[in-house]
C-alpha positions in Angstrom: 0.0 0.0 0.0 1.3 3.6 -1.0 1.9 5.7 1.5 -0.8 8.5 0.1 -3.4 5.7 0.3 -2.5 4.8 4.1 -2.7 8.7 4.7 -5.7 9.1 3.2 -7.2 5.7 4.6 -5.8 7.3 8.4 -7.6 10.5 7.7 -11.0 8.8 7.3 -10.9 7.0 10.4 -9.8 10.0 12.2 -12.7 11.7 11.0 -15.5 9.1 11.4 -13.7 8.3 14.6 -14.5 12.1 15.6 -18.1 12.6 14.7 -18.8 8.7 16.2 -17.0 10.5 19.5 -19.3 13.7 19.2 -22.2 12.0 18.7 -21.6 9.9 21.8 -20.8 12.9 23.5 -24.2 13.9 22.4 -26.0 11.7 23.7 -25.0 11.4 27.0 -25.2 15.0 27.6 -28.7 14.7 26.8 -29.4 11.2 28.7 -27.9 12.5 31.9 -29.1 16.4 32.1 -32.0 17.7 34.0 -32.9 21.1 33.0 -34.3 23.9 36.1 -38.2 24.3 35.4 -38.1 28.1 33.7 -40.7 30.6 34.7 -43.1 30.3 31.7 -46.7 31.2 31.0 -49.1 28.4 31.2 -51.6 27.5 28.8 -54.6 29.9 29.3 -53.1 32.5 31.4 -52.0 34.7 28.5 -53.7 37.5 27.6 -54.7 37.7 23.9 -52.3 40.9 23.1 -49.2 39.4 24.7 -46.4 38.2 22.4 -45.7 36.0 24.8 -44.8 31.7 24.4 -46.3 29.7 26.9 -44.9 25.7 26.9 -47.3 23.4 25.7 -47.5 20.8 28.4 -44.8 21.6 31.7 -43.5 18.9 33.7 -43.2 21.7 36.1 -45.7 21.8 39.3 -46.8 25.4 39.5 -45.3 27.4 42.4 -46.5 30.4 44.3 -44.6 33.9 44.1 -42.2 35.0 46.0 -41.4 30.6 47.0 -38.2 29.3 46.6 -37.4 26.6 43.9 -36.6 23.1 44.9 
């Protein structure tokens, strides 16, 4: 085997041994993280001029004001 054709073979593994690693990376990061609820509006408590988002079904229990976060 040439030696261009063993660079170029050692290039491609590199690379697909990269994205395969950031992928993996990927993943994990996304298995293992738990996000902080977000104050947000809730469905039905905007007013009809806002150009506010409100999240379409929250995980989050609703808290009072002024109560700290768990």
């Amino acid at each position: 085997m040439s030696r261009a054709k063993a660079a170029i073979l050692l290039a491609v593994a590199a690379g697909l041994l990269l994205v395969i690693g950031a992928n993996a990376h990927l993943v994990y990061v996304a298995v293992t993280s738990q996000p902080d609820c977000v104050a947000h509006l809730r469905p039905g408590e905007s007013d009809a001029h806002s150009a506010s988002f409100s999240a379409a079904q929250s995980n989050c229990s609703p808290q009072q004001a002024g109560a700290p976060s768990e």
